[in-house]
C-alpha positions in Angstrom: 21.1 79.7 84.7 17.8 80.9 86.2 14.7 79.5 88.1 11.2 79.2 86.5 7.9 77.4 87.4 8.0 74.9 84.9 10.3 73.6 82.4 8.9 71.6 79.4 10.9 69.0 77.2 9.5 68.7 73.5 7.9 70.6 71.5 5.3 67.8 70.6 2.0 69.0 70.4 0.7 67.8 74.0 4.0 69.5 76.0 3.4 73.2 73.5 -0.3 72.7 74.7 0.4 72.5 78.1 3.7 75.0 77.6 0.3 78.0 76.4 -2.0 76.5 79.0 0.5 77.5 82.0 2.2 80.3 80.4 -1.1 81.9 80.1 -1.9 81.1 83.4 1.2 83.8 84.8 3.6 80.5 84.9 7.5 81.6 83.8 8.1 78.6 81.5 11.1 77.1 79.7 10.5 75.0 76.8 13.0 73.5 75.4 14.1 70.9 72.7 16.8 68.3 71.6 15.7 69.0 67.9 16.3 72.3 65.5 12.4 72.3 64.7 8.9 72.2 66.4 7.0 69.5 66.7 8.9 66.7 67.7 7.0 63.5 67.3 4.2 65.0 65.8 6.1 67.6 63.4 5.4 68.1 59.5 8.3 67.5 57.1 8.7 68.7 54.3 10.4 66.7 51.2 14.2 66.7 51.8 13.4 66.3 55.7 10.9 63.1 54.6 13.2 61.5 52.1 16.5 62.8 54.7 14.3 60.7 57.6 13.3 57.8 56.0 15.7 57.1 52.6 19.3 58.8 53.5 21.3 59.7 51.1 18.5 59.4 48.4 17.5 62.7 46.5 13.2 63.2 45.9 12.1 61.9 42.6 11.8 65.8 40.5 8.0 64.2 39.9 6.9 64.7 43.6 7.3 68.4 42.6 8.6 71.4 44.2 10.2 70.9 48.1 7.9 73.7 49.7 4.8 71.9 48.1 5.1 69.2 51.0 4.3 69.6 54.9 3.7 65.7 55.6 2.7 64.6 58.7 4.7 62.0 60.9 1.4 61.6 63.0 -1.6 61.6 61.1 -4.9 63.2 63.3 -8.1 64.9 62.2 -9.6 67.2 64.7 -13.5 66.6 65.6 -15.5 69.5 64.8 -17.2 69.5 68.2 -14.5 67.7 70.2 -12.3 68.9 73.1 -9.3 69.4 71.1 -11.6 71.8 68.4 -12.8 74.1 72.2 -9.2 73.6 73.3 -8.1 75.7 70.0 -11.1 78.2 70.5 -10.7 78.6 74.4 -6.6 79.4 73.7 -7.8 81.7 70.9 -4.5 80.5 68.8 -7.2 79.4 66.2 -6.1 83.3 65.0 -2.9 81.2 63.8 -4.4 78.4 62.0 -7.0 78.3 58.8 -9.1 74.9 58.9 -10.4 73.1 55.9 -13.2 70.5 56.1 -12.2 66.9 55.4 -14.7 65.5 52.6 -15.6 62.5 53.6 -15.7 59.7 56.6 -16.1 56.1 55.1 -16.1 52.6 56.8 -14.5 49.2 55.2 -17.5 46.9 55.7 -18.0 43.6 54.1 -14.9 43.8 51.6 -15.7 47.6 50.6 -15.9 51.0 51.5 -18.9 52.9 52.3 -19.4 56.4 53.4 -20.7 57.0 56.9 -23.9 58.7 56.3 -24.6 62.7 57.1 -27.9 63.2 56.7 -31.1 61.3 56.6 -30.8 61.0 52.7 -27.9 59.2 52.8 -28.8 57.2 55.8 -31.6 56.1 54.0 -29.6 55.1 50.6 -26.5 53.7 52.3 -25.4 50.1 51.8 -24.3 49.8 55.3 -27.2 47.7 56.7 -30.4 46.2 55.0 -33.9 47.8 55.2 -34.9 45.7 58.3 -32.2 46.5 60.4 -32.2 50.4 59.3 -35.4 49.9 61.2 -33.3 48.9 64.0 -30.6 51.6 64.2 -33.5 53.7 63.6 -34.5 52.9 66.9 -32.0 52.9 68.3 -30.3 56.5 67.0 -33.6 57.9 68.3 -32.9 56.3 71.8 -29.4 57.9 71.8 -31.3 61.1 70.5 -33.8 61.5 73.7 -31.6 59.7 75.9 -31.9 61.4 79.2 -30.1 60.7 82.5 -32.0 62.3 84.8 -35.6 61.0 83.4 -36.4 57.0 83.6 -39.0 57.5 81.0 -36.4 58.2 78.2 -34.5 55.1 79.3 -36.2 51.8 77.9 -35.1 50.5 81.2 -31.5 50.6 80.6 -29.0 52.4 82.8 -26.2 53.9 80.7 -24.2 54.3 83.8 -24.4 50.8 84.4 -25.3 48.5 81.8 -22.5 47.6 79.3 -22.4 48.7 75.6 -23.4 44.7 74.4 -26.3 45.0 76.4 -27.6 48.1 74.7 -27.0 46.6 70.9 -29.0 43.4 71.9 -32.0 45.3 73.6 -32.3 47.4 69.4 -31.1 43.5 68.2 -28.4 45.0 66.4 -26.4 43.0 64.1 -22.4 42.9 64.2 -21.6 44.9 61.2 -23.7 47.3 62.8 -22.3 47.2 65.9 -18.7 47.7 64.3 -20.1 50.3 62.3 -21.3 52.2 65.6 -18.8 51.3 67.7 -15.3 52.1 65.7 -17.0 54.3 62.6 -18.9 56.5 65.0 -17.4 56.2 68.6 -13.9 55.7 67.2 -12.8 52.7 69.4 -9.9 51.1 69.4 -11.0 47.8 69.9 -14.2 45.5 71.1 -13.4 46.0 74.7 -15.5 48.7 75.0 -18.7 46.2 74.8 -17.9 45.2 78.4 -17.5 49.1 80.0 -20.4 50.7 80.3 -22.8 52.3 77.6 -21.9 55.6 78.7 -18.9 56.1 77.4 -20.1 55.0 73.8 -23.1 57.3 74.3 -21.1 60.6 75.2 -18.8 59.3 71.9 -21.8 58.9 69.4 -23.3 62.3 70.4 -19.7 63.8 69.2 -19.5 62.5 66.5 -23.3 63.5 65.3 -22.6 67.0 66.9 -19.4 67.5 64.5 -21.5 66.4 62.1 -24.1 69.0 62.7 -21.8 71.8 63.0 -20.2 71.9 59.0 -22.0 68.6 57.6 -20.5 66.1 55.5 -18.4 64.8 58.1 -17.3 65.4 61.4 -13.5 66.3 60.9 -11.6 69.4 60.0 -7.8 69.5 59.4 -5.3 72.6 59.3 -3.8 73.9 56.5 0.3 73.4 55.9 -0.2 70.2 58.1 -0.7 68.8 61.5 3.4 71.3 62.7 1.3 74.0 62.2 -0.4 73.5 65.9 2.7 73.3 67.9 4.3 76.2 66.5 0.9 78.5 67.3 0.9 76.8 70.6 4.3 78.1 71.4 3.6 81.1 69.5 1.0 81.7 72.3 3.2 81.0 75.5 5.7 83.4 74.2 3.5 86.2 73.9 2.5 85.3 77.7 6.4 85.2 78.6 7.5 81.9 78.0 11.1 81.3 76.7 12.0 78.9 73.9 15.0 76.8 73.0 15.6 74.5 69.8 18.4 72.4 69.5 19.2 72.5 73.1 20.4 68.8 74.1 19.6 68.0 77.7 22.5 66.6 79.6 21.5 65.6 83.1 18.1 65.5 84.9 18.6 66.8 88.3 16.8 65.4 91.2 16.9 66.5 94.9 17.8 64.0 98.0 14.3 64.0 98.4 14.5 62.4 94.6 12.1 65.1 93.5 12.7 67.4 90.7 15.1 70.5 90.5 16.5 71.0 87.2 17.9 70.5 83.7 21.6 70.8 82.5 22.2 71.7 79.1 25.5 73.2 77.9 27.1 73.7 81.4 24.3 75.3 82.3 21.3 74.4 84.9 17.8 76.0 84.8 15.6 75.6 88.3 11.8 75.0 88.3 9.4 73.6 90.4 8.1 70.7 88.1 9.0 69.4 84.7 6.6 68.3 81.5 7.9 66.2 78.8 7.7 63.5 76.5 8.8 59.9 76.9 11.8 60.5 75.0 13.3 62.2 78.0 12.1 60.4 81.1 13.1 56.7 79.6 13.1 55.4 83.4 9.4 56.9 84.1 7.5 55.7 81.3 6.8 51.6 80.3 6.2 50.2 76.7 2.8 49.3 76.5 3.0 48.6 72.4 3.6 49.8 69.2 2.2 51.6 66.3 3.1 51.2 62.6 2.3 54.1 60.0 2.7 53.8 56.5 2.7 57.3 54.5 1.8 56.8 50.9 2.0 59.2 48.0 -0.7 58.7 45.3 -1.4 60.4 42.3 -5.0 60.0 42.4 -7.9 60.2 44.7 -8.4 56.9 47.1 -11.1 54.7 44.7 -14.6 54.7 45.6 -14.5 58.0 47.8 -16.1 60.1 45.0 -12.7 62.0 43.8 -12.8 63.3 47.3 -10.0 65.4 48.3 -9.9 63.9 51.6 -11.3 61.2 53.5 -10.9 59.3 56.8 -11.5 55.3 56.6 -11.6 53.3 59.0 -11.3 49.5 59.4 -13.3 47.6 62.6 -11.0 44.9 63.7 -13.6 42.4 63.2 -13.8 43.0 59.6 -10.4 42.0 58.8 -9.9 39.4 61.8 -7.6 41.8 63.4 -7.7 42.8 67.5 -7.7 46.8 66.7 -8.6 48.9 64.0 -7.1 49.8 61.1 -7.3 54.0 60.2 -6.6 55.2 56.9 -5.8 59.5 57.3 -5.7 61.4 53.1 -5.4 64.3 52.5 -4.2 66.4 49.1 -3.1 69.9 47.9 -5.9 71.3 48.7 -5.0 71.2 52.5 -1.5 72.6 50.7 0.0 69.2 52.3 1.7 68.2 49.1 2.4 69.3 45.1 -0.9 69.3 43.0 -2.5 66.3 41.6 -0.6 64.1 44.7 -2.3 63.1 47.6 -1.0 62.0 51.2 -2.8 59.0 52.6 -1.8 57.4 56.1 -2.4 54.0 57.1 -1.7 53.4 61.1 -2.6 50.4 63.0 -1.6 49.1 66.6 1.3 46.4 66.0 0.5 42.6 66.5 2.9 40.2 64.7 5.9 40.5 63.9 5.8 42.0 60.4 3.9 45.3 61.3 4.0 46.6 57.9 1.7 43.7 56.4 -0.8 44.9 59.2 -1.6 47.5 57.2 -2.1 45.7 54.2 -5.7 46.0 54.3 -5.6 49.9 53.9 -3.0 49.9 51.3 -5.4 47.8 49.2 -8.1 50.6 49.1 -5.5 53.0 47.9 -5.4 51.9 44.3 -1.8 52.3 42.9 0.8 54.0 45.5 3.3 55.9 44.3 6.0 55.8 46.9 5.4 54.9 50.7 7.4 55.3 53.6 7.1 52.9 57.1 7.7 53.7 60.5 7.4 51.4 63.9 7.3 53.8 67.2 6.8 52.1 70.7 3.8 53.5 72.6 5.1 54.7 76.4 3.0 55.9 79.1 4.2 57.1 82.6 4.5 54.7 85.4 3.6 57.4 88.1 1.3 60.1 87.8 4.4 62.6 88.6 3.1 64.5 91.6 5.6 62.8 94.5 8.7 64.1 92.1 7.1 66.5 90.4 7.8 64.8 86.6 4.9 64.9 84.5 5.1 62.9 81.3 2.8 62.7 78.1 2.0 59.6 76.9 2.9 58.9 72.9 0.4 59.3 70.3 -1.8 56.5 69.4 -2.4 54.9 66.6 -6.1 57.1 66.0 -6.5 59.2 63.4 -8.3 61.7 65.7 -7.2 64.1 68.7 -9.6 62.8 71.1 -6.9 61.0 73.1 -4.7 63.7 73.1 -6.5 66.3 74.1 -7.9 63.9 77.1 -4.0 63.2 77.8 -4.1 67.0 78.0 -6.5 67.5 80.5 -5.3 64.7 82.7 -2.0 66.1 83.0 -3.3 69.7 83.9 -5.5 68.1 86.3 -2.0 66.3 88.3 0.1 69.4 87.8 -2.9 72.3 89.3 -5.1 69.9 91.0 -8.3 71.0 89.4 -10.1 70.3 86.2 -9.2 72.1 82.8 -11.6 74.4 82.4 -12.2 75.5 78.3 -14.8 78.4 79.2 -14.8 81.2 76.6 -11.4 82.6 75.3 -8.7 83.6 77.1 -8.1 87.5 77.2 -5.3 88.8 74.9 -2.7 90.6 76.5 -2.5 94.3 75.0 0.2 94.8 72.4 0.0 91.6 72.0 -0.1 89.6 68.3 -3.2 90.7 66.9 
């Protein structure tokens, strides 16, 4: 029984961002959560809680190794070097939490096989991905992208990227489809092919991050935490405590309260109602605000071996363009090993995930199975994708959309900043580091 500014619901990853964003900011926040552990959709499990999830009643084979080996990931994401998300860490500071480790490698399925997306020039110049003739080509046009500039025609080759849609661009270079598949889901990381109609921009600002998270470690552009994608809630809550805010596991919510006015005014739980002036939380507990817009299948896989064809690497994203296996969206495959202290030693974790469209999902991600070689045990899940239906500011709810079926945080961190922006009215703002508060954790 007390009043705050905000009370969040879920301790996913996008509500415990927001949850250190306003805490740091002087809000008295409330978070609070159905579940006895952090994370919610996006938590780590470890063995029991895996094989407890998705096989009750069934003990771990004693081969997987010792429980507290294992921090698996129910969402599988890679952070770009250079992305929002990776400034988002820095700006919070709760990168003092967190150790990083550099995934390996970033390969695309093209033409029945895997190749790696190239680094350097070197390997641009010696990768399979595209004939001589039309490495000419991309050549051309990687150094348009390269001296691209808005505010001088002369750099433009007469096309607008403001304007002019992304097809437009690939047939002014004369770019071949595996090229353009290549570009547009290996590099700019899109979903689908409807990005061809929208303009160029958007493809532009997505090219230039990927080849500037390429720049910052080399090899490729993605870096991944150690004990697992649960790590980041916990240091984002970590961080709004220090800065006042009060958490709650295992609380189970019991009634919404609305005003007459039908906007917000409070949560029960246990008897008890806590006041604030807006709410954030998840689709799980606003099922009348938010509308089904999909659904995303995952397949965890335990291997005993490096993915085939990735150089024994110890981690690798893949991805699959739709095109290239006749599908409407892409196909990601997410591994990591022991090395990112995810799982025992010689096992790695590898994470297919695909956007649902018949009506055996699994199969869907048959395609990334296949590269996998033999698979020691796997493990499916089907979750509906919910966004809100309002934006939240005439009653004061703000929910988060669920996560997607990328194996990046672009889109979260970008469902971040939109929901700042409804809640404060102004842009998110990641300019330097916020300022520690003295006596503080250090």
């Amino acid at each position: 029984d007390d009043t705050y500014d905000v009370i969040v619901l879920g301790t996913g990853l996008t509500e415990c961002i927001l949850s250190g964003l306003l805490s740091v900011e002087g809000k008295k926040v409330l978070h609070m959560d159905r579940n006895d552990y952090y994370g919610g959709a996006s938590a780590s499990l470890n063995l029991t809680q895996l094989y407890r999830k998705f096989r009750p009643g069934m003990e771990p084979p004693t081969i997987l190794g010792k429980d507290r080996d294992y921090n698996v990931d129910l969402i599988p994401k890679f952070a770009m070097a250079s992305g929002d998300f990776t400034n988002l860490l820095y700006h919070t500071d709760v990168t003092r939490y967190l150790e990083f480790r550099q995934i390996a490698g970033s390969y695309v399925f093209r033409d029945s096989k895997i190749s790696k997306v190239p680094s350097n020039n070197t390997e641009a110049v010696a990768s399979p991905l595209m004939g001589w003739f039309e490495k000419g080509r991309a050549k051309s046009f990687f150094e348009f992208i390269q001296n691209y500039d808005f505010t001088n025609p002369a750099t433009q080759q007469g096309l607008d990227l403001n304007t002019v849609p992304m097809s437009s661009v690939y047939k002014k270079f004369g770019l071949e489809p595996g090229t353009q598949d290549f570009i547009g889901h290996a590099l700019a990381l899109h979903l689908d092919d409807s990005y061809m109609s929208r303009p160029a921009r958007e493809t532009y600002e997505r090219i230039c991050l990927y080849m500037n998270s390429i720049a910052r470690y080399g090899k490729s552009p993605y870096i991944y935490p150690m004990y697992g994608l649960g790590e980041l809630p916990q240091s984002f809550a970590r961080l709004s405590a220090i800065y006042g805010g009060t958490y709650m596991l295992d609380k189970k919510i019991e009634e919404i309260i609305y005003g007459d006015d039908g906007k917000f005014v409070g949560v029960k739980s246990d008897g008890e109602i806590a006041k604030a002036k807006f709410v954030v939380g998840d689709p799980s507990y606003f099922v009348d605000k938010v509308k089904k817009v999909g659904q995303v299948v995952r397949v965890i896989c335990f291997l005993n071996h490096p993915i085939p064809n990735t150089g024994d690497s110890d981690s690798v994203q893949i991805v699959i363009p739709q095109n290239q296996v006749k599908r409407q969206n892409d196909i990601y495959v997410a591994n990591i090993s022991n090395a990112h202290s995810v799982c025992a030693p010689n096992f790695h974790v590898a994470i297919v995930s695909t956007i649902v469209e018949t009506s055996t999902p699994e199969r869907e991600c048959d395609a990334g199975i296949a590269l996998l070689g033999q698979v020691f045990e796997k493990f499916v899940s089907v979750d509906d994708l919910y966004v809100p239906i309002a934006d939240g500011v005439e009653d004061q709810v703000f929910v988060s959309k669920s996560y997607d079926a990328t194996s990046h945080f672009e889109t979260v961190s970008s469902d971040v900043k939109d929901i700042y922006k409804r809640i404060t009215g102004v842009d998110l703002k990641l300019e330097g580091k916020v300022q520690r508060l003295e006596g503080g954790d250090n």
